[in-house]
C-alpha positions in Angstrom: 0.0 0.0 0.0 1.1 3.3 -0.9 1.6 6.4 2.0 -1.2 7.5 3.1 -1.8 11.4 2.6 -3.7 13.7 5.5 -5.0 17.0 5.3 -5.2 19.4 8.0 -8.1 22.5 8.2 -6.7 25.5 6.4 -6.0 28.1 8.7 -5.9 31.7 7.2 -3.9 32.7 10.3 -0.9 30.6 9.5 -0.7 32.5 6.0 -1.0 36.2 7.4 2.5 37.2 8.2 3.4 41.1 7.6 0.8 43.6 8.7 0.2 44.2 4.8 -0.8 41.0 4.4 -3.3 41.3 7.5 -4.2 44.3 6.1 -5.3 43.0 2.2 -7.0 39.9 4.2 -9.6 42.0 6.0 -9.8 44.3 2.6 -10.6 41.1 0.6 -13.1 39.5 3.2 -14.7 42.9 3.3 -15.2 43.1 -0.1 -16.4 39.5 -0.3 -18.8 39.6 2.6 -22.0 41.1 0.7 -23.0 42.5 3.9 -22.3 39.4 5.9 -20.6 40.5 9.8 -19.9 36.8 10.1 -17.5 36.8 7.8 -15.6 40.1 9.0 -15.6 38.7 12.5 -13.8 35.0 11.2 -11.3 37.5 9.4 -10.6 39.9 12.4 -10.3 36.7 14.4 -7.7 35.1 12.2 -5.6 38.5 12.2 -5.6 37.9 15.9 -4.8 34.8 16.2 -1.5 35.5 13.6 -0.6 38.7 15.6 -1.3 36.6 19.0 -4.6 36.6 20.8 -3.0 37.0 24.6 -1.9 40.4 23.0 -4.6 41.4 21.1 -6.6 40.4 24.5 -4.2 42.7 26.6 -4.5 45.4 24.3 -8.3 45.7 24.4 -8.8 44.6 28.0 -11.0 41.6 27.0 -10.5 38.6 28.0 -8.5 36.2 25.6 -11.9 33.6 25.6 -14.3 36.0 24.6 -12.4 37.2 21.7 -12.1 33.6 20.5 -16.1 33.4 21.0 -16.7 37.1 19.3 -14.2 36.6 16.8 -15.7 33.3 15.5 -18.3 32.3 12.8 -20.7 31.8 15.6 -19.4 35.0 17.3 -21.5 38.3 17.4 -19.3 40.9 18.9 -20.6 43.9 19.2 -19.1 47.4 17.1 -17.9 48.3 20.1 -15.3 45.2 20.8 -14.7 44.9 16.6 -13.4 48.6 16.9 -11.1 47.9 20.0 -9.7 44.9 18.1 -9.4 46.9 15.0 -7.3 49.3 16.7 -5.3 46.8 19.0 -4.4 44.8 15.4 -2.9 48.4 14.0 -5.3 48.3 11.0 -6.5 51.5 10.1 -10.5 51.4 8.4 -11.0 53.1 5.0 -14.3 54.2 3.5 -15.0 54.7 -0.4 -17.9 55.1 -2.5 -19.7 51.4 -3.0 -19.7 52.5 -6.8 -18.5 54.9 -9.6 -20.6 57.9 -9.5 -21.9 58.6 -13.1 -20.8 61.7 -15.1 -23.3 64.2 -14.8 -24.0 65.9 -18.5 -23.5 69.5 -18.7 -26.5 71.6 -19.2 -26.9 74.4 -21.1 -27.7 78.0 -19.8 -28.7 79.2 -23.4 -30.8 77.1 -26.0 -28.6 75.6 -28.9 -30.0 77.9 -31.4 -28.4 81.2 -29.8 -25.4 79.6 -29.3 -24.9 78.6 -33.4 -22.8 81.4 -35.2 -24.6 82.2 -38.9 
């Protein structure tokens, strides 16, 4: 018989190494969410987790446990506790328009006719 392969859960946290790459992560899990908090909290939580929950817990006077709970895919943290991790992970929040505003047309102040040179 041949080896026998095994596979291990993939773990985002094990990827997340520089504070850029933390930073893209929770960009693209934003981006991807369509509105679902679930998936921000599983993001925030493995950006913890590679930074080091005992330190994210110290730095937001939470304890370690309920950070693990809040920053799960069962978790529902409130804004208050995803802005104290937001700030204890060093990431800074940016907002932009959802969409490309349209060009407005120019209108005219004086009908076309006055405007045409005979």
């Amino acid at each position: 018989m041949g080896k026998r392969e095994t596979f291990r859960p993939f773990d985002a946290a094990e990827y997340l190494k520089t504070d850029e790459d933390m930073a893209l992560y929770l960009d693209a899990m934003i981006e991807e969410s369509s509105g679902d908090s679930r998936m921000i909290a599983v993001a925030l939580g493995d950006i913890a987790r590679a930074k080091g929950m005992t330190q994210i817990a110290k730095k937001t006077g939470l304890a370690r446990e309920n950070l693990y709970k809040a920053l799960s895919a069962d978790g529902n943290p409130e804004f208050s506790t995803v802005m104290k991790v937001i700030t204890a992970l060093g990431i800074k929040l940016h907002a932009a328009p959802a969409a490309q505003a349209k060009p407005r047309k120019a209108t005219r102040k004086r009908p076309a006719r006055e405007l045409a040179v005979v």
